[in-house]
N, C-alpha and C positions, 0 to 999 in steps of 0.2 A: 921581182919577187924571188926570194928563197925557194930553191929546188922541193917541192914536195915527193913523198914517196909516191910511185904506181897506186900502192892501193889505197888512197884518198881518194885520188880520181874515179876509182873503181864504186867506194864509196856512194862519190856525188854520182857519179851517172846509176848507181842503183840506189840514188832516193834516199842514200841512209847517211843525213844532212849533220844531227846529233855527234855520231858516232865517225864522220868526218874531220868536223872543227873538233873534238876531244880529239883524235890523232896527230891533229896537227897543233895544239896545245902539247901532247906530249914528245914529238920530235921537232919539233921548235924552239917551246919553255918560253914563247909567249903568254901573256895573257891572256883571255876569254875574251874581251872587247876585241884585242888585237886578231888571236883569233878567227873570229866571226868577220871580218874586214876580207882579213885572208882567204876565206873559205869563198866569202861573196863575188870578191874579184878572180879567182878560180873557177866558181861556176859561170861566170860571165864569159868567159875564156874560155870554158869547155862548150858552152852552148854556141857559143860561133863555131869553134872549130869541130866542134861534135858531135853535131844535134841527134845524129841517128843514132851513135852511142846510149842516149837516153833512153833507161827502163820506162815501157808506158805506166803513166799513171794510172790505178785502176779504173779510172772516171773518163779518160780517153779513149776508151773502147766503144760509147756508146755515143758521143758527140757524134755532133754533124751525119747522123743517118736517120 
């Protein structure tokens, strides 16, 4: 995969998924389908190697108690 910028990542670990894959539509010059492929396999990648990096969902706060 093509190097994406830091703040994609920053993006996906704060949930802001949208405004993610538009970034990387515009320092790419992919397509939207294309994209969205990129974005998916990058949060796949960042959730292995990042899990703690991830902003809580706000609906994770009250699970499991």
């Amino acid at each position: 995969m093509e190097q994406l910028p830091e703040s994609v990542d920053r993006k996906i670990l704060d949930r802001r998924n949208v405004q993610a894959i538009m970034e990387i539509v515009e320092t790419t010059g992919c397509p939207l389908h294309q994209a969205i492929d990129v974005f998916s396999q990058r949060y796949e990648e960042l959730r292995r190697d990042r899990p703690d990096d991830f902003k809580a969902d706000p609906g994770e706060h009250s699970r499991g108690t």
